[in-house]
N, C-alpha and C positions, 0 to 999 in steps of 0.2 A: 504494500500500500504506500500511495505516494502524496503526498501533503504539504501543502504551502497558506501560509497567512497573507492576507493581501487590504491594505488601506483603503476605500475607494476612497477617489478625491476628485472625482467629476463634479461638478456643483448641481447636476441633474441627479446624481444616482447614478443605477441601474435602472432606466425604464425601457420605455419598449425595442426602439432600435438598435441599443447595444446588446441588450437580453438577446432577443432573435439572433444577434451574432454570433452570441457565447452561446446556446444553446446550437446552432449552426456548426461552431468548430466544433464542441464536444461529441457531436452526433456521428462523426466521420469516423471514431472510436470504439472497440469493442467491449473497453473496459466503462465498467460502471463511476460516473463523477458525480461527486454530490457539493453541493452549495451549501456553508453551514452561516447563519446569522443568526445571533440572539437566538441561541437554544434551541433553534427548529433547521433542519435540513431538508432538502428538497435535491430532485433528479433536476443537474442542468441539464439533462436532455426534454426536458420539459420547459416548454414557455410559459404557463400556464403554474406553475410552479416556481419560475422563477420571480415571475410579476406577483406572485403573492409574497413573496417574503420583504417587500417596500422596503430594498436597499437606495437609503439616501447617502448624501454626501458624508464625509465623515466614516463611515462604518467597515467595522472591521471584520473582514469575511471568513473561511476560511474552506479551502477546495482540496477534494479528497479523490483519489483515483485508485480503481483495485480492479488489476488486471493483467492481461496477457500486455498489452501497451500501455501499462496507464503511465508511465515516464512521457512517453510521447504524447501522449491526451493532455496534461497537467501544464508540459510544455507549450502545447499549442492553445493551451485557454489562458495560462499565461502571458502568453504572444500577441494576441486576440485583445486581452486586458488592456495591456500596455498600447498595443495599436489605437485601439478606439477609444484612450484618452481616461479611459476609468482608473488606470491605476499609473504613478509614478515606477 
C-alpha cells in the first residue's frame, strides 16, 4: 500500500472540474485509491464520491493506493494534483 499527504491550496477546493480529472487519472489504474478527508474516505474512482466529501481550500487530504500499480496510480494523481493547481 502506497500513501501520501497532500495540502490542497486551490482557493476553489476540489470541485467539479478538477474532481472529474483526478477521478479520470485514477481510473486508468487497477489498483484501488481512496481519498481520505476529515475521517471519511471515498473511491477516487468515483465522482460522485468525490464531490461529496466538500474538499475546500486549506484541507489536508490524504491518498491511499493498494495494488498490482498503485506506485504508478499515486504517482499519477499526484501528477494530476500538482498539474491542475490543487496542490503545491
Amino acid at each position: 500500500m502506497e500513501k501520501r499527504d497532500f495540502t490542497i491550496t486551490a482557493e476553489t477546493g476540489i470541485h467539479a472540474r478538477p474532481a472529474t480529472i483526478l477521478v479520470q487519472a485514477a481510473s486508468k489504474f487497477s489498483s484501488d485509491v481512496t481519498l481520505s478527508y476529515e475521517g471519511k474516505s471515498v473511491n477516487l474512482k468515483s465522482i460522485m464520491g468525490v464531490m461529496s466529501l466538500g474538499v475546500g481550500q486549506n484541507a489536508n487530504v490524504t491518498i491511499t493506493a493498494s495494488g498490482d500499480d498503485e506506485k504508478e496510480a499515486l504517482d499519477a494523481v499526484a501528477e494530476t494534483m500538482k498539474k491542475e493547481g490543487l496542490t503545491d
